[in-house]
Structures are given as structure tokens and as C-alpha cells.
C-alpha positions as CSV (number, residue, x, y, z in Angstrom):
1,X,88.5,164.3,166.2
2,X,86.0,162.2,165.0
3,X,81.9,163.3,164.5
4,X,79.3,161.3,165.9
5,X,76.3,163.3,163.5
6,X,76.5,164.1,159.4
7,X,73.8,166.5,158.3
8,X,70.9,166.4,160.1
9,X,68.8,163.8,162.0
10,X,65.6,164.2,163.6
11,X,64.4,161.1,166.0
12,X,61.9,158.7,164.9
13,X,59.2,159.4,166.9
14,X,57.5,162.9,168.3
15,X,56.8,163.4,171.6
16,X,53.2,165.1,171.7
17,X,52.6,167.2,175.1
18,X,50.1,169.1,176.4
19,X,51.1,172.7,177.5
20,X,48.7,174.9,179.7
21,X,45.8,173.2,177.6
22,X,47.5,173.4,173.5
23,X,48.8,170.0,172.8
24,X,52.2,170.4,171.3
25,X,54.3,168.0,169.1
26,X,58.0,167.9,170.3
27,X,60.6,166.7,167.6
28,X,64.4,166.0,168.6
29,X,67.0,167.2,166.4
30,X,70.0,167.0,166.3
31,X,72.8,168.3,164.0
32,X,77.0,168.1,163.0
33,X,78.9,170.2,164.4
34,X,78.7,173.9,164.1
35,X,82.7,174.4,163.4
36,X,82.5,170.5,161.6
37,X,86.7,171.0,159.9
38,X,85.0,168.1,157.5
39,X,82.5,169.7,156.4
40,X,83.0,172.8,153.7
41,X,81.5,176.3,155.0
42,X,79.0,176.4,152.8
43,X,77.7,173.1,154.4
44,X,78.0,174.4,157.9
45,X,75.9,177.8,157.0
46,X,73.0,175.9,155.5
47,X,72.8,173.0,158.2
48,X,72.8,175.8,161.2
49,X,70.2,177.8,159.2
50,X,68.2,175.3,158.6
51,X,68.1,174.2,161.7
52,X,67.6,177.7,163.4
53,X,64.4,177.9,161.2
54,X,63.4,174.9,162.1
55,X,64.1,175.2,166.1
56,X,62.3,176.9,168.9
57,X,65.2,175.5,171.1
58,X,68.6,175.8,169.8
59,X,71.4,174.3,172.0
60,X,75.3,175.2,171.5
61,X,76.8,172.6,172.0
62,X,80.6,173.8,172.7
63,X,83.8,172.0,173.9
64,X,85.7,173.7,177.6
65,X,84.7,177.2,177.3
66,X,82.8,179.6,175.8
67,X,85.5,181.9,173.0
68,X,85.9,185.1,171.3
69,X,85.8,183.0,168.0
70,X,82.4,180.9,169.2
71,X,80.5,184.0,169.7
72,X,81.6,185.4,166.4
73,X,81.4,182.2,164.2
74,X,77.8,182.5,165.6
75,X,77.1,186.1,165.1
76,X,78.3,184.8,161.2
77,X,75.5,182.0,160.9
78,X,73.0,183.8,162.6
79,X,73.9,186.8,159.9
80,X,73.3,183.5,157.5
81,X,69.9,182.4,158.9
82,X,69.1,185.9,158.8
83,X,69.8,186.7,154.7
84,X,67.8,183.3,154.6
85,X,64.7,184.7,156.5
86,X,64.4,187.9,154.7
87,X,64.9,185.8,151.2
88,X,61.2,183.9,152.6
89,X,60.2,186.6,153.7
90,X,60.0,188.3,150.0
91,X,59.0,185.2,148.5
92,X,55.6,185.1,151.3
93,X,55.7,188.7,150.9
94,X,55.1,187.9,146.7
95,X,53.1,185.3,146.8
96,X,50.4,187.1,149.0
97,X,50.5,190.7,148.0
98,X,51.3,191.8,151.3
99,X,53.5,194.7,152.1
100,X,56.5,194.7,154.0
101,X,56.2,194.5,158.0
102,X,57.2,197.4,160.0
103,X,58.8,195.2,162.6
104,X,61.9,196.4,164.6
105,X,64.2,193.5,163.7
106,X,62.6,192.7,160.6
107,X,62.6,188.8,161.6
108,X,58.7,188.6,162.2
109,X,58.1,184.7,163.5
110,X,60.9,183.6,162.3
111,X,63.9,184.1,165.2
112,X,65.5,182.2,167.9
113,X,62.5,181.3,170.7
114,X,65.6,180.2,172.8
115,X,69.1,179.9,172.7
116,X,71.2,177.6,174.8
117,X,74.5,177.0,175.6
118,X,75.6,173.8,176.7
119,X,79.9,173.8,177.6
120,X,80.9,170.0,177.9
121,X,84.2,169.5,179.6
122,X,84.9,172.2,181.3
123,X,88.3,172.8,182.0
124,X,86.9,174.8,185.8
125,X,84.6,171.9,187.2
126,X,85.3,171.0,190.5
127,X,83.9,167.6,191.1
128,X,84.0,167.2,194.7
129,X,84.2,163.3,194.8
């Protein structure tokens, strides 16, 4: 199978919105393959976590169904983004003095606004044409 996107790449030009009176600056992203047999693991883990950091929309983008393994690769990365969150948190935590949050999930700002899946080919559609 051959990838369309290497790393990640971010279209040229925002699009800049105003929501409910806030003007907002929408950037496109997009990003190889989550499961990318190319890329080494370690590759993978810091392109999704990066990219979950830097996303208040994250789309899935999986092939016929939802699996098992999907939901569990992701529970993995998302255990990734999550070392990488508390690792900033510190450091913010250092730099300013401040004491550590009492939040419930310990993830402050920095969590998934949304989360998306989108299943292409899907081996159920009934096209009615």
C-alpha cells in the first residue's frame, strides 16, 4: 500500500472565522498514517502526539471498519501523548513555581477537544444506485 502524506503537513494558508463574536484562526493538518508499516514506532508515537497537542479536532482516519487492534493501538498513543503532556506539564510547572493542579485527569488544557472517526470503504454500505 502506498502513503499519500510523510510526517506532517499543515496547509499554506489559515482560514480565520468568526465564532459567536471570537475570531478564530483555523489551520488544516494533516498527518501519515497512524499504523504507517514504513515508518518505525517511534516515528508513529511522536507524529500522533504531536499532532494531538496540536489539534482541537482529531479525525481517525481508518480503512472498512472500526477493530479491536484500532481502539487499542490508540488507547497506546493516546498513553504516548499523555507521558508527553505530564513531561510539559513539569517543565510549566518549573519554570513558574506553580504547584501541581488538582485536576481529575491530570490533563489540564491539554486533551482531545474532539475526536473523530472517519471509516472509508466500508465493507456494509449500501449504495442504493
Amino acid at each position: 500500500e502506498q502513503r499519500t502524506t510523510t510526517g506532517i503537513w499543515f496547509y499554506s494558508h489559515p482560514f480565520v472565522r468568526t465564532i459567536k463574536g471570537t475570531k478564530v484562526c483555523i489551520l488544516l493538518m494533516d498527518t501519515q498514517g497512524l499504523f504507517d508499516p514504513l515508518s518505525p514506532p517511534e516515528i508513529n508515537n511522536a507524529i500522533f502526539g504531536l499532532s494531538v497537542l496540536l489539534s482541537s479536532l482529531q479525525i481517525l482516519n481508518v480503512q472498512n471498519r472500526i477493530q479491536e487492534d484500532t481502539l487499542q493501538q490508540l488507547d497506546y498513543f493516546t498513553s504516548f501523548a499523555n507521558s508527553a503532556i505530564a513531561i510539559l506539564k513539569k517543565s510549566e510547572n518549573e519554570a513558574t513555581g506553580a504547584a501541581d493542579s488538582e485536576e481529575k485527569d491530570g490533563m489540564g488544557k491539554h486533551k482531545f477537544q474532539m475526536l473523530r472517526f472517519l471509516v472509508r470503504d466500508w465493507a456494509n454500505f449500501d449504495d442504493p444506485e
